[in-house]
HTML snippet that shows the backbone in 3Dmol.js (N, CA, C, O; Angstrom):
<script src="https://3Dmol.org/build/3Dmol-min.js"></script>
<div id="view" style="width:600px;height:400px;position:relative"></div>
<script>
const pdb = `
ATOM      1  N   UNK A   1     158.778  47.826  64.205  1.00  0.00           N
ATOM      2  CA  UNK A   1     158.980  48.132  62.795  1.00  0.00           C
ATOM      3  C   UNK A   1     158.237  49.417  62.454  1.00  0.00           C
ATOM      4  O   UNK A   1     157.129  49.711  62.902  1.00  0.00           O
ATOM      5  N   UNK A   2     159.053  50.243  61.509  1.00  0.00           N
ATOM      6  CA  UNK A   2     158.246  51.633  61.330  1.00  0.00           C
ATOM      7  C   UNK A   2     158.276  51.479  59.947  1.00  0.00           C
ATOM      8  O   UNK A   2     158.897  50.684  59.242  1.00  0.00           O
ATOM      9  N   UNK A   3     157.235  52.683  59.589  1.00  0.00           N
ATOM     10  CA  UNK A   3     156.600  52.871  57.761  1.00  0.00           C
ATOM     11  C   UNK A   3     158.506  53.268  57.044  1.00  0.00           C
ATOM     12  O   UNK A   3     159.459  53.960  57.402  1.00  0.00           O
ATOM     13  N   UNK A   4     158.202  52.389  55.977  1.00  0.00           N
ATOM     14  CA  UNK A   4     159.651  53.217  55.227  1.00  0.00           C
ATOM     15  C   UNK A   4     159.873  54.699  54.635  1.00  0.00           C
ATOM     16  O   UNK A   4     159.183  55.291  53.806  1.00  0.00           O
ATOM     17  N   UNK A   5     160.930  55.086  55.243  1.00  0.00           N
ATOM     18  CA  UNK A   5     161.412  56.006  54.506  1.00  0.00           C
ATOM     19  C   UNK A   5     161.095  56.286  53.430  1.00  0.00           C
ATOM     20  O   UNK A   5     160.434  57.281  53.133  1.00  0.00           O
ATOM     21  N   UNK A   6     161.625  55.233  52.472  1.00  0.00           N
ATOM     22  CA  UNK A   6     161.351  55.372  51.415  1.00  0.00           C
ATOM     23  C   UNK A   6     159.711  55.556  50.815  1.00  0.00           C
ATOM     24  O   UNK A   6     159.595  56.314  49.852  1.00  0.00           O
ATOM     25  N   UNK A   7     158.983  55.172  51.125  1.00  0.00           N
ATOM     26  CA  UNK A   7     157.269  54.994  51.097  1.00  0.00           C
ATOM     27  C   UNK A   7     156.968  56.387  51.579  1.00  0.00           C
ATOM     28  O   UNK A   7     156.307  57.204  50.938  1.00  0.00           O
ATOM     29  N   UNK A   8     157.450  56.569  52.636  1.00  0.00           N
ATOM     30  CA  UNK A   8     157.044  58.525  52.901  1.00  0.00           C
ATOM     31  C   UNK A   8     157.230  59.091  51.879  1.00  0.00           C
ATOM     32  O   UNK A   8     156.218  59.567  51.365  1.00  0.00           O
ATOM     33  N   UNK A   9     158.698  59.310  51.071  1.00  0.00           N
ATOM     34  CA  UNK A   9     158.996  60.144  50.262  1.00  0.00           C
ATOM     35  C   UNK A   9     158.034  60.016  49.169  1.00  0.00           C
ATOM     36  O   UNK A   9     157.729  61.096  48.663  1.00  0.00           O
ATOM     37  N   UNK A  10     157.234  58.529  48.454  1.00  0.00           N
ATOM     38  CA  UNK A  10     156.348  59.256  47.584  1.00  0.00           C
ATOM     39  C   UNK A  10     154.522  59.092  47.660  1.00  0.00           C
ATOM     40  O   UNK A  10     153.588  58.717  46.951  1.00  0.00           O
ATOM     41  N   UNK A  11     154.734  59.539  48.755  1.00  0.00           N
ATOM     42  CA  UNK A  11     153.365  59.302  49.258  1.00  0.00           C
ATOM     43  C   UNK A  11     153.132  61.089  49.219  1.00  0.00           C
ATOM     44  O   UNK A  11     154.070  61.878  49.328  1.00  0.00           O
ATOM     45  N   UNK A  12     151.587  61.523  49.029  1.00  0.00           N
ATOM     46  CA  UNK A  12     151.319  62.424  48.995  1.00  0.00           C
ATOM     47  C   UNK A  12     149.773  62.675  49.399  1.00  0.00           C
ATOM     48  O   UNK A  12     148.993  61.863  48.900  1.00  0.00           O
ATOM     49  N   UNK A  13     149.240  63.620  50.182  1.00  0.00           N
ATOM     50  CA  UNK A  13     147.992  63.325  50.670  1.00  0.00           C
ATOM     51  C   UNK A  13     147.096  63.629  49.826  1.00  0.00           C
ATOM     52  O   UNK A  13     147.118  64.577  49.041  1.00  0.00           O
ATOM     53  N   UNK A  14     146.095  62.652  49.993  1.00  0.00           N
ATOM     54  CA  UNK A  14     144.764  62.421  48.802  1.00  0.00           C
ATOM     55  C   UNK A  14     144.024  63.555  48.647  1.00  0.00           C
ATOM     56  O   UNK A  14     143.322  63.891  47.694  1.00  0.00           O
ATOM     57  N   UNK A  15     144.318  64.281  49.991  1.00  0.00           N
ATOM     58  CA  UNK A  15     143.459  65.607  49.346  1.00  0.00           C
ATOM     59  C   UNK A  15     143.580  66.849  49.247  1.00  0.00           C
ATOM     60  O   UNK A  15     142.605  67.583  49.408  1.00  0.00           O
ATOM     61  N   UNK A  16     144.917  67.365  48.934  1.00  0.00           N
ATOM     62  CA  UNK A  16     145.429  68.916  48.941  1.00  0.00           C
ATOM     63  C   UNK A  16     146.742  68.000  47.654  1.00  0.00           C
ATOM     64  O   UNK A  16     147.169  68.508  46.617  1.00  0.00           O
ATOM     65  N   UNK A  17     147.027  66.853  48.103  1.00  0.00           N
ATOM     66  CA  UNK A  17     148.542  66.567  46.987  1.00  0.00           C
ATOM     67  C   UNK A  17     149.863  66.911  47.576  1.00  0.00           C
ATOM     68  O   UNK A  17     150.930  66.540  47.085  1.00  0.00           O
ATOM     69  N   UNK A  18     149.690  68.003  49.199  1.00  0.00           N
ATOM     70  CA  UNK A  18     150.817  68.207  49.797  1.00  0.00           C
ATOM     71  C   UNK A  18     151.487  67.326  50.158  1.00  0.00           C
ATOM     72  O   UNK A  18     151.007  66.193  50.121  1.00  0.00           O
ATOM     73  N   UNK A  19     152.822  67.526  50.630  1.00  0.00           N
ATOM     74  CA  UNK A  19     154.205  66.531  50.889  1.00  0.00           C
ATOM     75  C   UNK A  19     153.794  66.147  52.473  1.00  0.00           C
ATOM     76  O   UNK A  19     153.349  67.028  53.208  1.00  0.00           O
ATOM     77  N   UNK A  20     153.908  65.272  52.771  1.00  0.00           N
ATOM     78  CA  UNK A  20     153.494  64.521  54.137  1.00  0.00           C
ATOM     79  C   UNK A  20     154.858  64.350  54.822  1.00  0.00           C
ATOM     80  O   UNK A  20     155.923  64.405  54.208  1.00  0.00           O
ATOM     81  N   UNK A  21     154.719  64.098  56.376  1.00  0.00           N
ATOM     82  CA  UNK A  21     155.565  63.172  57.052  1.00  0.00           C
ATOM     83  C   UNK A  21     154.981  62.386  58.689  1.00  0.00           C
ATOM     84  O   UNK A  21     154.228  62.501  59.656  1.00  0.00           O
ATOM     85  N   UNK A  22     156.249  61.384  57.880  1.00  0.00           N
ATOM     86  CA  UNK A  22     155.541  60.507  58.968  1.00  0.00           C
ATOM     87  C   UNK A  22     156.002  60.824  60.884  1.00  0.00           C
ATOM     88  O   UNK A  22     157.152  61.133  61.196  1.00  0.00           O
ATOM     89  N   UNK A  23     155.148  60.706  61.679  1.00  0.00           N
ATOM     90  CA  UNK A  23     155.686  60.893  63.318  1.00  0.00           C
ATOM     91  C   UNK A  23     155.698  59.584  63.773  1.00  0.00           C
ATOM     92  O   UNK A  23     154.581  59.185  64.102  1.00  0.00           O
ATOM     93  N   UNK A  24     156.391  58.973  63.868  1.00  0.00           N
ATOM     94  CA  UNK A  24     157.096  57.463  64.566  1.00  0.00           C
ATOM     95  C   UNK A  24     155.990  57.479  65.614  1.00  0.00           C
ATOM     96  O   UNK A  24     154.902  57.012  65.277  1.00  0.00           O
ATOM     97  N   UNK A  25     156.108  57.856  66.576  1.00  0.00           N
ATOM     98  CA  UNK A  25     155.396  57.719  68.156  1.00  0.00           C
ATOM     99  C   UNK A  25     153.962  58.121  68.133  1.00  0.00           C
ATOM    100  O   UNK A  25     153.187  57.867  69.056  1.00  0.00           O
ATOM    101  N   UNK A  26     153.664  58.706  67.132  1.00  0.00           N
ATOM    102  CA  UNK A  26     152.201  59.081  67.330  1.00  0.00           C
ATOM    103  C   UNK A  26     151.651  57.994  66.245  1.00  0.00           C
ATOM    104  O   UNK A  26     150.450  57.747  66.356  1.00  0.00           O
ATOM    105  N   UNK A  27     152.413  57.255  65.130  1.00  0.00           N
ATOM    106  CA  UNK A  27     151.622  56.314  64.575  1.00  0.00           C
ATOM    107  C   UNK A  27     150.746  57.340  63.342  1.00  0.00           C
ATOM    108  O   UNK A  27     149.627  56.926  63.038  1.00  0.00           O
ATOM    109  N   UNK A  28     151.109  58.295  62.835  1.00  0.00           N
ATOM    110  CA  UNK A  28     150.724  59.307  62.466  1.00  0.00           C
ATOM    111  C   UNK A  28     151.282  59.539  60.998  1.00  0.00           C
ATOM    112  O   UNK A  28     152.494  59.325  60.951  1.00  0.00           O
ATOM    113  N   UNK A  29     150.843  59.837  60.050  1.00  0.00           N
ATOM    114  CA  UNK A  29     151.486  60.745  58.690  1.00  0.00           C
ATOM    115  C   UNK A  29     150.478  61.663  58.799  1.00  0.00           C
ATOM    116  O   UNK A  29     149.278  61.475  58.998  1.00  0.00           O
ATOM    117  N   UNK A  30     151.218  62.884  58.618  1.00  0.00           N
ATOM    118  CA  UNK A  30     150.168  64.558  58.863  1.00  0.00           C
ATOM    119  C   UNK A  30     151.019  65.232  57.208  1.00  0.00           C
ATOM    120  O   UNK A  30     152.130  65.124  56.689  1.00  0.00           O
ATOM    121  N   UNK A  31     149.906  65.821  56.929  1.00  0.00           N
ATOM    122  CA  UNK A  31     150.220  66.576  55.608  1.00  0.00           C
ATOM    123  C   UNK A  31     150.239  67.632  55.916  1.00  0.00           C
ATOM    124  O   UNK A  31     149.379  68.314  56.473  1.00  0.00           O
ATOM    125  N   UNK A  32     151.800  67.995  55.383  1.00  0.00           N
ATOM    126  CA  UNK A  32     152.423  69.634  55.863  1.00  0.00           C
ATOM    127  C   UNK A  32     151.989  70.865  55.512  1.00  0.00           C
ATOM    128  O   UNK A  32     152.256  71.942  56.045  1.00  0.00           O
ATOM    129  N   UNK A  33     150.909  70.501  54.048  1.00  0.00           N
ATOM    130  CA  UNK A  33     150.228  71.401  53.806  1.00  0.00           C
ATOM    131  C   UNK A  33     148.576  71.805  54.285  1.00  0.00           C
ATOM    132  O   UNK A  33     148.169  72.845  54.803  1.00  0.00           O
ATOM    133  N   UNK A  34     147.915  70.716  53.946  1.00  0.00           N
ATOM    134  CA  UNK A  34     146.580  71.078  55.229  1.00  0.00           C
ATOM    135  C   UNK A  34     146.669  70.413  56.507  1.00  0.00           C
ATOM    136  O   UNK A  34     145.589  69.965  56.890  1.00  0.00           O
ATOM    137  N   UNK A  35     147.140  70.322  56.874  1.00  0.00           N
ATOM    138  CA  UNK A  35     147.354  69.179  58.047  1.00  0.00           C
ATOM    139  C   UNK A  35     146.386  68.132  59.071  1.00  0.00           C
ATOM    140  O   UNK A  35     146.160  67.953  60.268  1.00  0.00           O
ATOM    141  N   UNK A  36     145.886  67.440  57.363  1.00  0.00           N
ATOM    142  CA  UNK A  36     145.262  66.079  58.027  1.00  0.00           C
ATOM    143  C   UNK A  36     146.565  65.069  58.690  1.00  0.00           C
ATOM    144  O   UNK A  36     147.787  65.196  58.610  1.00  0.00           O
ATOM    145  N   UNK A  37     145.752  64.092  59.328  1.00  0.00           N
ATOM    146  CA  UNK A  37     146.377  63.373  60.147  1.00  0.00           C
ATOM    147  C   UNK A  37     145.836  61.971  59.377  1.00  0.00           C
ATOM    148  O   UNK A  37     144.663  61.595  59.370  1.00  0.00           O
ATOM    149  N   UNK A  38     146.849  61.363  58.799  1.00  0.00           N
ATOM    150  CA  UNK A  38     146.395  59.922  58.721  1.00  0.00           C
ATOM    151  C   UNK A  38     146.573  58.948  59.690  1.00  0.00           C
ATOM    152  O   UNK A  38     147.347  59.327  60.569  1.00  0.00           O
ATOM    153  N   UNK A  39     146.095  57.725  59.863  1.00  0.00           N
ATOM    154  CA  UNK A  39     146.461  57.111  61.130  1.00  0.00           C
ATOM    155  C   UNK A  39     147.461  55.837  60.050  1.00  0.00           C
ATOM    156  O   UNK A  39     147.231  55.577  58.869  1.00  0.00           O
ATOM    157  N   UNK A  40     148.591  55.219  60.951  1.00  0.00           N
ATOM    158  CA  UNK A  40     149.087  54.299  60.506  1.00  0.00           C
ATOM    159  C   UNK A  40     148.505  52.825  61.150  1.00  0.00           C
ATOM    160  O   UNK A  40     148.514  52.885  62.380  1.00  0.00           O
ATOM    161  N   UNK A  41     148.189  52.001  60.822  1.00  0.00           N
ATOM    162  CA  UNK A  41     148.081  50.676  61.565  1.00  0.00           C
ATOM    163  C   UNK A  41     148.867  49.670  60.576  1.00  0.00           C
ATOM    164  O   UNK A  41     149.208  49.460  59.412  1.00  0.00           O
ATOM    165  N   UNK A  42     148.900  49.202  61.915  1.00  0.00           N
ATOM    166  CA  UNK A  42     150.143  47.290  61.532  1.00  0.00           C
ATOM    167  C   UNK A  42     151.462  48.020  60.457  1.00  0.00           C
ATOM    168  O   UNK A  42     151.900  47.432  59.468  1.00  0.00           O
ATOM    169  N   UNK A  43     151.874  49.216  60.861  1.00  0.00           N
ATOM    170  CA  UNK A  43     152.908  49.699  59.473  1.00  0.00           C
ATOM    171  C   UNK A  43     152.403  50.042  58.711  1.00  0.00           C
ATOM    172  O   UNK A  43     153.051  50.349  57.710  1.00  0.00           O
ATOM    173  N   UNK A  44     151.024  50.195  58.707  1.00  0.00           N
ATOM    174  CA  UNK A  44     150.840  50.544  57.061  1.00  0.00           C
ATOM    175  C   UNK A  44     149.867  51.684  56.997  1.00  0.00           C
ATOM    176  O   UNK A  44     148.772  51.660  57.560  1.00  0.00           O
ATOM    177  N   UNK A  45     150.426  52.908  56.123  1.00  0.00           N
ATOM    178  CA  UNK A  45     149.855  53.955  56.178  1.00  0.00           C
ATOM    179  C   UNK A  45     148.657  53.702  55.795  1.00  0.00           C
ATOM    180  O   UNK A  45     148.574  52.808  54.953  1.00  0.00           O
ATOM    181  N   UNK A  46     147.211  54.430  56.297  1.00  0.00           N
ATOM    182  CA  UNK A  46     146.100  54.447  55.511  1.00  0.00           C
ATOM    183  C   UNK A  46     145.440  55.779  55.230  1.00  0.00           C
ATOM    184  O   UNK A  46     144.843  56.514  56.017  1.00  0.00           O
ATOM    185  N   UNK A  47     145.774  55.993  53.406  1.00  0.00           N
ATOM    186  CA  UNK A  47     145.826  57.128  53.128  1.00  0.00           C
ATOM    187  C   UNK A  47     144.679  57.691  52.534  1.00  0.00           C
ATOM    188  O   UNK A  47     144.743  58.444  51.562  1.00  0.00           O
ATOM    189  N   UNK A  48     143.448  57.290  53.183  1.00  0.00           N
ATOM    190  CA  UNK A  48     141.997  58.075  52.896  1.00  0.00           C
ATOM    191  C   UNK A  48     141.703  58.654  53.665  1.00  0.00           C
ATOM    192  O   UNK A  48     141.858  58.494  54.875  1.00  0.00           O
ATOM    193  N   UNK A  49     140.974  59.846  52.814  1.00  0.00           N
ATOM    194  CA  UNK A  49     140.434  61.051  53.523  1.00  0.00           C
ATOM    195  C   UNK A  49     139.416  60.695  54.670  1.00  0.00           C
ATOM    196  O   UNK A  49     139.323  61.194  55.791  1.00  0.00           O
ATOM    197  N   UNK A  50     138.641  59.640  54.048  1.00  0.00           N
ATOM    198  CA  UNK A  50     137.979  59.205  54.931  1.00  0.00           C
ATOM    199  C   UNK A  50     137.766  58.698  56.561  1.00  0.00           C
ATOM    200  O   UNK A  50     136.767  58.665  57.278  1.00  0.00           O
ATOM    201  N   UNK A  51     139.103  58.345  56.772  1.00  0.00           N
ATOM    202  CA  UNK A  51     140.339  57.994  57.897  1.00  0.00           C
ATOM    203  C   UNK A  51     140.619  58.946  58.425  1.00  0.00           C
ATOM    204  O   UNK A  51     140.392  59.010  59.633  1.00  0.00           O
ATOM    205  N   UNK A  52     141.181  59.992  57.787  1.00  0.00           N
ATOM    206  CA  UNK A  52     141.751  60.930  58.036  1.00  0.00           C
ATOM    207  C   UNK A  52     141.372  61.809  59.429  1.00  0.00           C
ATOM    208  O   UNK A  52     140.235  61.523  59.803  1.00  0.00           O
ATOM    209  N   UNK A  53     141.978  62.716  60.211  1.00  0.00           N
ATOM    210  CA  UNK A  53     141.235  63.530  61.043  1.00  0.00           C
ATOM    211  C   UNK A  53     142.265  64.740  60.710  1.00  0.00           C
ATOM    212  O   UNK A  53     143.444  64.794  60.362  1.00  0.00           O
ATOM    213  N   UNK A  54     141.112  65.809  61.022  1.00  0.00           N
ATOM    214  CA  UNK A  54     141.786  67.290  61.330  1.00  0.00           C
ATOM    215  C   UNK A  54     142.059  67.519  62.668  1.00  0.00           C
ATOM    216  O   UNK A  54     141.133  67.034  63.319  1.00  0.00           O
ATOM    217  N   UNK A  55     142.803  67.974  63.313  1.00  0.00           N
ATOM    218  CA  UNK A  55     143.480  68.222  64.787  1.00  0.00           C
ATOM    219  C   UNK A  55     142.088  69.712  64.900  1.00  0.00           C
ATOM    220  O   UNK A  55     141.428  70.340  64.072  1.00  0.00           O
ATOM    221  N   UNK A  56     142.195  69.708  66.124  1.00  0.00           N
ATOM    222  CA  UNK A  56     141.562  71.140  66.553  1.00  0.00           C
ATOM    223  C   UNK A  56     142.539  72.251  66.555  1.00  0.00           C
ATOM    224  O   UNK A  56     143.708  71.973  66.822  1.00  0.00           O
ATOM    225  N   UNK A  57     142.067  74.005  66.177  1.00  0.00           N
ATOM    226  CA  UNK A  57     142.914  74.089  66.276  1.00  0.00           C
ATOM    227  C   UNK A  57     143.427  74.613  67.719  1.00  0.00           C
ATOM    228  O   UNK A  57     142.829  74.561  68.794  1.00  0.00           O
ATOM    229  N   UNK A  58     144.903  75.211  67.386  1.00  0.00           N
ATOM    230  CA  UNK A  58     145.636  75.332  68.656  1.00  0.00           C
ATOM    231  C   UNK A  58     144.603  76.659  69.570  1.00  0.00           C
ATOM    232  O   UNK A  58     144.110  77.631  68.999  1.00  0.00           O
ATOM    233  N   UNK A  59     144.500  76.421  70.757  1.00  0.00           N
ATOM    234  CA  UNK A  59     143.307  77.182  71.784  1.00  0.00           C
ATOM    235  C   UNK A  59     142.068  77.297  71.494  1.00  0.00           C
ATOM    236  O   UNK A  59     141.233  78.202  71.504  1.00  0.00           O
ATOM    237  N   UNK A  60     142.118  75.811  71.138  1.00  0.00           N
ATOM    238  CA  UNK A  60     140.476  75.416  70.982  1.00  0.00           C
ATOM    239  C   UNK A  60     140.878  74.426  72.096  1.00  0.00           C
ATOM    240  O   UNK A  60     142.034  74.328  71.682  1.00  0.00           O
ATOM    241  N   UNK A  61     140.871  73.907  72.782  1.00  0.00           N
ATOM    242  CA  UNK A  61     141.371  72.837  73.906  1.00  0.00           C
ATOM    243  C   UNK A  61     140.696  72.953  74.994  1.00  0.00           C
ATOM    244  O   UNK A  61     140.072  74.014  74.983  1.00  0.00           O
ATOM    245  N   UNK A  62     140.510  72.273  76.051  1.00  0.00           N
ATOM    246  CA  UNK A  62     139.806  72.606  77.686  1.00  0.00           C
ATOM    247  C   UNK A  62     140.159  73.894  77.842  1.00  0.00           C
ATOM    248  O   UNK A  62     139.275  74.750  77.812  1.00  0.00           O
ATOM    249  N   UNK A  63     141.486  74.249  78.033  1.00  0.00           N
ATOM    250  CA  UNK A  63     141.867  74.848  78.514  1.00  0.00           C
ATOM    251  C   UNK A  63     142.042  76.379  77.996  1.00  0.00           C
ATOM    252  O   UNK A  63     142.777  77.162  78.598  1.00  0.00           O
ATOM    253  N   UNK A  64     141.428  76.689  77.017  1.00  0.00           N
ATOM    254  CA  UNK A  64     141.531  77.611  75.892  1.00  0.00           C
ATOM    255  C   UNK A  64     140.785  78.944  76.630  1.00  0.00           C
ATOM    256  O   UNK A  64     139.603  78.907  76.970  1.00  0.00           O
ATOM    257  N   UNK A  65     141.787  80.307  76.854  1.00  0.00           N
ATOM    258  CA  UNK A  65     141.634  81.221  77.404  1.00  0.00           C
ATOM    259  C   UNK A  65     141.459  81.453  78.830  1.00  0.00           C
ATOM    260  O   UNK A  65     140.876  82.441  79.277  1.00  0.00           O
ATOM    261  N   UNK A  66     142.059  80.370  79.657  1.00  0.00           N
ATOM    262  CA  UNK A  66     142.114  80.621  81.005  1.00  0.00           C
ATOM    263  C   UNK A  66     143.411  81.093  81.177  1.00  0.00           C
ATOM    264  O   UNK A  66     143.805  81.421  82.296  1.00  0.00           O
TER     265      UNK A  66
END
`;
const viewer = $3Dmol.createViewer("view");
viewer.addModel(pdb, "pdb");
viewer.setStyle({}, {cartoon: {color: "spectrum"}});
viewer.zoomTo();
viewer.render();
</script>
């Protein structure tokens, strides 16, 4: 079972207000405008900042400048 459609559309992240979406396989809603990562469990989005994580960014990784 995945988060509804409908529940994405008026969900908005707690801390910029940007438009979110959800990623099925990663279990994930990321906000398109700052791009926190909420985590979903049991279906159900959990939409505090507190929860929340920021991704690193891109070539910040192990592997960054080899």
């Amino acid at each position: 079972m995945a988060v509804d459609a409908a529940l994405i559309e008026l969900l908005v992240c707690p801390d910029c207000h940007g438009e979110v979406e959800y990623k099925d396989r990663r279990h994930l809603i990321i906000c398109t405008q700052c791009g926190l990562h909420y985590p979903v469990r049991d279906d159900i989005p959990v939409m505090l900042v507190e929860e929340a994580t920021r991704p690193a960014p891109r070539g910040s990784g192990r592997n960054a400048g080899a």
